[in-house]
LUMBA-700890 format. One line per field, with one value per residue (C-alpha): residue number from 1; x, y, z. Coordinates in Angstrom, 2 decimals. Last residue first. Example, Ala and Ser with C-alpha at 12.3 -4.5 7.8 and 13.67 -1.06 7.14 Angstrom:
<atoms>
resi [2, 1] .
x [13.67, 12.30] .
y [-1.06, -4.50] .
z [7.14, 7.80] .
</atoms>
This chain:
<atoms>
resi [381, 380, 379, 378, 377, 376, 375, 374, 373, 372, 371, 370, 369, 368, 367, 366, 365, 364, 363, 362, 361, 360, 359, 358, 357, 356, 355, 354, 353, 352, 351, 350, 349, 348, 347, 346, 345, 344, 343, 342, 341, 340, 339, 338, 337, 336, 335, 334, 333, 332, 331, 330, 329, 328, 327, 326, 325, 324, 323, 322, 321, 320, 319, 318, 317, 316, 315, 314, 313, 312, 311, 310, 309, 308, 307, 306, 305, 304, 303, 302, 301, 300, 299, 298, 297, 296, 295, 294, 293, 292, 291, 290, 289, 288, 287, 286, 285, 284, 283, 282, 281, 280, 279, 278, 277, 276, 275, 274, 273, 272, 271, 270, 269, 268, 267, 266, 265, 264, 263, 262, 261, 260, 259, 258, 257, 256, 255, 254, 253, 252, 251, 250, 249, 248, 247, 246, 245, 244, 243, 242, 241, 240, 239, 238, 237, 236, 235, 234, 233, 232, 231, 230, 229, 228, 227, 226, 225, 224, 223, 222, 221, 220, 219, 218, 217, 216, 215, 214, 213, 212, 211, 210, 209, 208, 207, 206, 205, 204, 203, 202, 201, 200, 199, 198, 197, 196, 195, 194, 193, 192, 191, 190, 189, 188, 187, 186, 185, 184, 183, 182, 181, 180, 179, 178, 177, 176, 175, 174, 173, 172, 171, 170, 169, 168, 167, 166, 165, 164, 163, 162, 161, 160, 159, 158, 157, 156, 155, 154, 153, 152, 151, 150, 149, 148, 147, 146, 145, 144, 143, 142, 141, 140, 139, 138, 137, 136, 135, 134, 133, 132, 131, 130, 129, 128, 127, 126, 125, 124, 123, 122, 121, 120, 119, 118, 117, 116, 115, 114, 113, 112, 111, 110, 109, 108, 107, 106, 105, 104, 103, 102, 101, 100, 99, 98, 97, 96, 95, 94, 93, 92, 91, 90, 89, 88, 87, 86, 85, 84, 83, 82, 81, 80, 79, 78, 77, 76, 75, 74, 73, 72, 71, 70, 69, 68, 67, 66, 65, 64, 63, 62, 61, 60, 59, 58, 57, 56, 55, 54, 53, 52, 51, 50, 49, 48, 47, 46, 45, 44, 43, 42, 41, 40, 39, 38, 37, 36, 35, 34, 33, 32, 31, 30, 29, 28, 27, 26, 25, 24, 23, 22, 21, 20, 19, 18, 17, 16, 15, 14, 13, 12, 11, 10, 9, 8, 7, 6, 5, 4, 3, 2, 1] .
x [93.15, 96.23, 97.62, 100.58, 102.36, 104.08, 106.75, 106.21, 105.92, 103.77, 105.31, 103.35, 104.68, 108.06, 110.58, 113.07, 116.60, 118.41, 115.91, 112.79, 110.97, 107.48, 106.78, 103.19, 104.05, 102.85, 103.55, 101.76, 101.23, 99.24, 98.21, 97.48, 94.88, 96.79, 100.46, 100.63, 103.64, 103.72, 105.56, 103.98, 105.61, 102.97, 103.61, 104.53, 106.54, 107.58, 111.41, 111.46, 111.73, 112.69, 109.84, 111.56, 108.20, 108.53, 108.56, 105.96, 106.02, 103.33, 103.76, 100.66, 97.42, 95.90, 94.32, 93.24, 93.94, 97.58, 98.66, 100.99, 100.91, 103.22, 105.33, 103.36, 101.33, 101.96, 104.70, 104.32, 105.94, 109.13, 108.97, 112.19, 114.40, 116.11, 112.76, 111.72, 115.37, 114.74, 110.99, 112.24, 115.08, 113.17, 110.17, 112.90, 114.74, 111.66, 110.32, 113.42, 115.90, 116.72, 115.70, 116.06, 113.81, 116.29, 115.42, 112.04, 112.80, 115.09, 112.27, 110.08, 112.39, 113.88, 109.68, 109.06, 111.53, 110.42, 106.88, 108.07, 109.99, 107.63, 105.08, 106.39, 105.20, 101.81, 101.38, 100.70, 98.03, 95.64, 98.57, 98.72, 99.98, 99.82, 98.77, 98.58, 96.83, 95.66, 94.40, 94.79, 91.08, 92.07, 88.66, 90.93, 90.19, 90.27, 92.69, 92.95, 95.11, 95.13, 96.40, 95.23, 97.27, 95.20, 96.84, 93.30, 90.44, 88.64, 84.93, 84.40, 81.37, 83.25, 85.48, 86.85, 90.13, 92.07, 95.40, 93.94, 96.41, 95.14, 91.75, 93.41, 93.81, 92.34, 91.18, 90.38, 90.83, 88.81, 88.66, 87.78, 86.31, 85.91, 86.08, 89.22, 90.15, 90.63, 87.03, 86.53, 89.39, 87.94, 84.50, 85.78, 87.68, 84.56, 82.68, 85.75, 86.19, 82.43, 82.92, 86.28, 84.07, 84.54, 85.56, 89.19, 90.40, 90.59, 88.48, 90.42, 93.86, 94.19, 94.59, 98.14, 96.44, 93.63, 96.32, 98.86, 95.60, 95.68, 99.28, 99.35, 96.87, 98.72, 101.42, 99.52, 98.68, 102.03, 103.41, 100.54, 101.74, 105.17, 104.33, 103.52, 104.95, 102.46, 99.71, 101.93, 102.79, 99.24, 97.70, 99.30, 99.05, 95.87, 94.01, 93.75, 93.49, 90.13, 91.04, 88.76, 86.75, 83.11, 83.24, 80.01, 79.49, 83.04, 81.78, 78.75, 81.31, 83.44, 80.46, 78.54, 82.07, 81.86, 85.08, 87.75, 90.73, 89.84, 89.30, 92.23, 91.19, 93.14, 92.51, 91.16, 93.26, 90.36, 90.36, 88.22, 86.09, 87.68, 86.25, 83.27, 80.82, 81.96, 81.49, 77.44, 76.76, 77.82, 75.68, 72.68, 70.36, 66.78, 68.04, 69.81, 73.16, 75.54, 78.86, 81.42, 84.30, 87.56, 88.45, 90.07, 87.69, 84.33, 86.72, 86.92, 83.28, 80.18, 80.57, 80.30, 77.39, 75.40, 75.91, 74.45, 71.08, 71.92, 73.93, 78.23, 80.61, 83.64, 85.45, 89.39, 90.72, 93.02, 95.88, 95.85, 92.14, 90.71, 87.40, 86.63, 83.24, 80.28, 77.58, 73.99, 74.49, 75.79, 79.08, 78.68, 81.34, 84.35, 85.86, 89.20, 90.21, 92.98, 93.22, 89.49, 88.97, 91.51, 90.14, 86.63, 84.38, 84.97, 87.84, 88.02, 91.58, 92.45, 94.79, 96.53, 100.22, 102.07, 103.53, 100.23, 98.57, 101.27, 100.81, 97.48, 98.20, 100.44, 97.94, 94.86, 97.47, 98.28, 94.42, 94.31, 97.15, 100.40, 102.45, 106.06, 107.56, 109.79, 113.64, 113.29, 110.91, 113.34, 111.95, 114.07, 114.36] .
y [138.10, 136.68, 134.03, 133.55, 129.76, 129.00, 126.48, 123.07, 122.68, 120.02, 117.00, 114.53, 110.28, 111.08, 108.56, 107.22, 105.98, 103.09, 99.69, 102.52, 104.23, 105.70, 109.08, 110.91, 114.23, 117.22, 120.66, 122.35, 125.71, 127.49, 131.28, 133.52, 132.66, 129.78, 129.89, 126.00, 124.73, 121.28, 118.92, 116.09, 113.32, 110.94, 107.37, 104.48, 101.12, 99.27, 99.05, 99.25, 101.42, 100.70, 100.15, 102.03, 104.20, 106.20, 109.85, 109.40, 108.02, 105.77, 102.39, 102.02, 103.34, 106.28, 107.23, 103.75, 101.23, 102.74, 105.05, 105.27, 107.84, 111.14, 113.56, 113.33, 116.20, 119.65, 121.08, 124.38, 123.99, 123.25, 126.62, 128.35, 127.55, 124.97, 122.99, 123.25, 121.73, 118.76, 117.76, 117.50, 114.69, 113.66, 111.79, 110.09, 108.89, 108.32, 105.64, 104.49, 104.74, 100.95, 101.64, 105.48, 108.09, 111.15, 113.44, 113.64, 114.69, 117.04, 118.64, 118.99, 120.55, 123.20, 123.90, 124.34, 127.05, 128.61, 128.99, 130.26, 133.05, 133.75, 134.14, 136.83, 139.77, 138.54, 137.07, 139.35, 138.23, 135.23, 132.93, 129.31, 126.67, 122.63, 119.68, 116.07, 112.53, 109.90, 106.45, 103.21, 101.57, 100.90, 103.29, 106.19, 107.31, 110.81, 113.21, 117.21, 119.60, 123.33, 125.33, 129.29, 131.97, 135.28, 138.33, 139.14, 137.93, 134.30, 134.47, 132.14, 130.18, 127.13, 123.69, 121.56, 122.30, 119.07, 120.96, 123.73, 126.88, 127.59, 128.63, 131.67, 132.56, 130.26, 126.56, 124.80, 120.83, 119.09, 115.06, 111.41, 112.44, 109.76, 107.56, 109.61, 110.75, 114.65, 114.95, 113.26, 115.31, 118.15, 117.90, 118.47, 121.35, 123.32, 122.35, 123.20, 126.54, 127.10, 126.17, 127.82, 131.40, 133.09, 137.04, 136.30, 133.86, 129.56, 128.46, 128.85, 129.28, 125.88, 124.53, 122.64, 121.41, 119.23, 117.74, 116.75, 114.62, 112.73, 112.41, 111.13, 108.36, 107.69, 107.02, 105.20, 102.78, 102.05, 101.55, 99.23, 97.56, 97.32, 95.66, 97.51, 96.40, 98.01, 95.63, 92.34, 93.47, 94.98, 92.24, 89.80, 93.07, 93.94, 90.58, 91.81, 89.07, 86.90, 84.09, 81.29, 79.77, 80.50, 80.50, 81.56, 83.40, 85.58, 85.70, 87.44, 90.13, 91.01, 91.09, 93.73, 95.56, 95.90, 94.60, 97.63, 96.15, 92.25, 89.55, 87.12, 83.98, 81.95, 78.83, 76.44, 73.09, 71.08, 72.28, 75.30, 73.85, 73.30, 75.51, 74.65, 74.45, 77.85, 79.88, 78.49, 79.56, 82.69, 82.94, 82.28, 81.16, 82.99, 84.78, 82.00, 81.68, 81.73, 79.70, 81.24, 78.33, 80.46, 79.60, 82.98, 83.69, 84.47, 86.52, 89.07, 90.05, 88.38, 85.35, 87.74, 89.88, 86.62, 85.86, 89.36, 88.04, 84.73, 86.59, 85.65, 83.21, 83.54, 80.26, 79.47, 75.93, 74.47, 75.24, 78.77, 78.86, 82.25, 82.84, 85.82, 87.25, 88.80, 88.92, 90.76, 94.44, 95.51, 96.74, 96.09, 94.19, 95.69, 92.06, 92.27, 89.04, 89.96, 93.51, 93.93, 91.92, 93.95, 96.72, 96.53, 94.27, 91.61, 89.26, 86.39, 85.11, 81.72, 79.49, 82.69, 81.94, 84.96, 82.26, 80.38, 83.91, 85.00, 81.46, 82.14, 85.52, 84.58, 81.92, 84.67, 86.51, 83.64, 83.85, 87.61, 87.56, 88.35, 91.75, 90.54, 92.61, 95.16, 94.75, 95.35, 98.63, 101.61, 104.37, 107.60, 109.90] .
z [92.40, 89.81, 91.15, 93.04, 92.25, 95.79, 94.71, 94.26, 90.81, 89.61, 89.58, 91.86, 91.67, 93.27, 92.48, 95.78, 96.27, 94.31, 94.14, 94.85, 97.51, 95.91, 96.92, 96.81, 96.98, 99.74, 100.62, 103.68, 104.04, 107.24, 107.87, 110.35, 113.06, 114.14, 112.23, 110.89, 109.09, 107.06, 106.25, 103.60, 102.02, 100.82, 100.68, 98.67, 99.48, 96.64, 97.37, 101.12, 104.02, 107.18, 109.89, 113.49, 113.78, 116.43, 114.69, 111.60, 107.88, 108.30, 106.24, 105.90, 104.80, 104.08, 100.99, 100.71, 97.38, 97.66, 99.94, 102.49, 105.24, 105.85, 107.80, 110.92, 112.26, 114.46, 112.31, 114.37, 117.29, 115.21, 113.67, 114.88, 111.85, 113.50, 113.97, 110.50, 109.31, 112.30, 110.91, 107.53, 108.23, 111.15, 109.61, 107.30, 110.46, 111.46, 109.09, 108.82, 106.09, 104.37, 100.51, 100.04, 100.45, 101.68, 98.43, 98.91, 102.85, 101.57, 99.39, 102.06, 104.47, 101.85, 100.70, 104.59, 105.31, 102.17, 103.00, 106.02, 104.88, 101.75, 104.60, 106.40, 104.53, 103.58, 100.31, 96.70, 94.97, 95.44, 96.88, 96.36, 97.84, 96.82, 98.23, 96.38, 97.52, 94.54, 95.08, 93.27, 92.61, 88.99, 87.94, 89.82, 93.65, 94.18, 96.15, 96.92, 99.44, 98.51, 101.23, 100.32, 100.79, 100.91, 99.53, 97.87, 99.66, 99.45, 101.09, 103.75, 102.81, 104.10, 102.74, 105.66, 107.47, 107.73, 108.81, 110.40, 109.93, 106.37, 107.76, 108.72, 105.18, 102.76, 103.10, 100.23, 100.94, 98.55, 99.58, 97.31, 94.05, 92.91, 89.29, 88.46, 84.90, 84.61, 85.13, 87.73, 89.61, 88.02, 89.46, 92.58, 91.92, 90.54, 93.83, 95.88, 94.06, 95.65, 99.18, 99.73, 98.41, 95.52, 95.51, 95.51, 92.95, 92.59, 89.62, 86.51, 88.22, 89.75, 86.34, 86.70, 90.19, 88.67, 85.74, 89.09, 90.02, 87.15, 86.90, 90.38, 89.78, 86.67, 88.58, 91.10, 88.39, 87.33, 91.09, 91.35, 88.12, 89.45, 92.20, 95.65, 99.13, 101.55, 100.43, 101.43, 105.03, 105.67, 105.38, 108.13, 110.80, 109.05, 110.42, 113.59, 115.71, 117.22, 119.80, 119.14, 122.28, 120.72, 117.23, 116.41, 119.32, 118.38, 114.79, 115.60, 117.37, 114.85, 112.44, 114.99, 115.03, 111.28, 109.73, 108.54, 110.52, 108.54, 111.05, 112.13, 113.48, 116.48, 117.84, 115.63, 115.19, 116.96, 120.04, 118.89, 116.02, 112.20, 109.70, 107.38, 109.67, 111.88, 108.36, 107.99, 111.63, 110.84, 107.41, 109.52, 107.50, 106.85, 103.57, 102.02, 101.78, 98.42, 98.98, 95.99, 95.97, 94.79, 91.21, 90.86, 87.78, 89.16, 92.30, 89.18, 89.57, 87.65, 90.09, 93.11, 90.96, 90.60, 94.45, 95.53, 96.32, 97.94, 100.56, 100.02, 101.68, 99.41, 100.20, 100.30, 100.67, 102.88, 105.70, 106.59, 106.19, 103.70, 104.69, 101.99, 104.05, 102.59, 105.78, 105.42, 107.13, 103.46, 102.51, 98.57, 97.43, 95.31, 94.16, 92.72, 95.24, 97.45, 97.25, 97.09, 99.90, 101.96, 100.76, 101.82, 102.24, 104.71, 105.16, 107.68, 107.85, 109.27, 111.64, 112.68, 114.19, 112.11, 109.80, 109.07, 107.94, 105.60, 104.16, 104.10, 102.68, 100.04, 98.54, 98.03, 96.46, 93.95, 93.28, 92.90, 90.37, 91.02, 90.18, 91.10, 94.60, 92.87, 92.27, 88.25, 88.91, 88.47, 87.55, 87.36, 90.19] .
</atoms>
């Protein structure tokens, strides 16, 4: 899968972002965007704000100017961010006005070519619903359904810096063996594991997923005092968040000592499906077609009951975002789009394995963004 970037969306700045989304915005019938922190603001303006209970909002008309409405307090670190240098209008409010209040002045009243907002998917509900009295008559939308179009189609530099992302992470599982052998508990080679994902480069550590034995049968199994024996298989399922903001998201299996009789079987069952499902990304497969491709080869082989999740989420400046790689979803892929690919098979109070690579469809098929080997690596107990 070699890269192939010419056919990507072009890398833009935050300001000619800014300008995509209202227009974004105009076309879906939304007369403005109100963007909180999070990263949706981040995405469109480089600025990480601090989630407080005082209101930062990006209010982004589809017809006029952008303004940053930001507390008093935190307007020196707004300016100090990138949204200084976007030439976005940063309004600072003082502690006894009512930021609300100060949004409605600037923006048209209902009847007046105000009808319908969109509000940001991660916006605190109390936000959600200050602006509601503050706008009173003014439909409210999900502003994702605008947003989510342009952050699901990654530029080349995105790509870029969820390669690294994926490199960084990929460094974490090459060393697997230092930390993970019987005798230590989950909890433990989940401390050391954790520190190697900053360690090999990212700013957070994000999620450690160490669950031997049994525990491999729960998909989101969080790390315990159970005590790692020899022939356990252990699902190993890590991600951090690099200093770009791009996320990483990689599972691997491991063995401490020889596995239990019938897990080769299965693990290879799911290893076939997993890489066919790699090997399927292509610009104009669905969603579920692609969700299908892996999901059909487990079923044959008489585990179908068992691949109890979707194949896979995007990823990008979340963990999970979309597209969603999951049955029902008719979205087609396209250049720019990244996700995980991740089958898995679950045998309660046995064991589980899951394989997963971040995958980025490209111009002629798909690049995976994890290559460490995905084979069960047995380690010594």
């Amino acid at each position: 899968m070699a890269h192939d970037t010419q056919h990507l969306p072009e890398e833009t700045s935050g300001a000619d972002r800014i300008v995509r989304a209202q227009k974004a915005a105009a076309d879906a019938g939304l007369d403005a965007l109100l963007v909180s922190p999070g990263p949706d603001l981040r995405y469109l303006t480089g600025y990480e704000a601090l989630p407080l209970e005082r209101l930062t909002c990006l209010v982004a008309p589809a017809a006029g100017e952008p303004f940053l409405v930001v507390p008093l307090l935190e307007q020196p670190a707004a300016e100090a961010s990138p949204v200084g240098g976007l030439g976005v209008e940063i309004v600072g409010w003082p502690e006894t006005d009512d930021p609300y209040a100060l949004v409605a002045s600037r923006l048209p009243s209902a009847g007046r070519g105000l009808r319908r907002v969109g509000v940001d998917n991660h916006m605190w509900a109390e936000k959600v619903l200050a602006f509601r009295d503050a706008l009173p008559g003014v439909e409210q939308a999900l502003a994702g359904e605008v947003l989510a179009a342009l952050r699901m189609r990654k530029s080349a530099d995105e790509i870029e810096a969820l390669r690294a992302a994926g490199a960084a992470i990929d460094a974490v599982h090459a060393a697997m063996g230092d930390w993970l052998r019987a005798g230590r508990t989950e909890r433990e080679v989940g401390r050391d594991i954790a520190d190697a994902i900053v360690a090999a480069g990212h700013a957070t550590t994000d999620f450690v997923i160490v669950a031997s034995g049994p525990n491999g049968a729960s998909p989101h199994h969080e790390l315990s005092d159970r005590v790692i024996q020899a022939g356990d298989p252990v699902v190993v399922d890590i991600g951090g968040t690099m200093p770009s903001g791009y996320c990483s998201d990689s599972t691997r299996n491991y063995c401490v000592g020889e596995p239990p009789a019938d897990y080769p079987h299965a693990f290879g069952i799911l290893l076939a499906a997993q890489t066919a499902q790699c090997e399927a990304v292509r610009p104009g497969i669905t969603a579920e077609q692609l969700d299908a491709v892996g999901r059909e080869l487990i079923a044959e082989a008489g585990y179908g009951d068992r691949f109890i999740h979707r194949t896979g989420h995007g990823i990008g400046l979340e963990t999970h975002e979309e597209p969603y790689i999951v049955a029902g979803s008719s979205r087609a892929l396209e250049p720019g789009m990244a996700f995980s690919i991740e089958p898995g098979i679950y045998l309660p109070g046995r064991f589980g394995a899951r394989i997963e690579d971040i995958a980025v469809c490209t111009e002629s098929g798909g690049e995976r963004l994890n290559l460490t080997t995905r084979e069960l690596r047995v380690l010594a107990p």
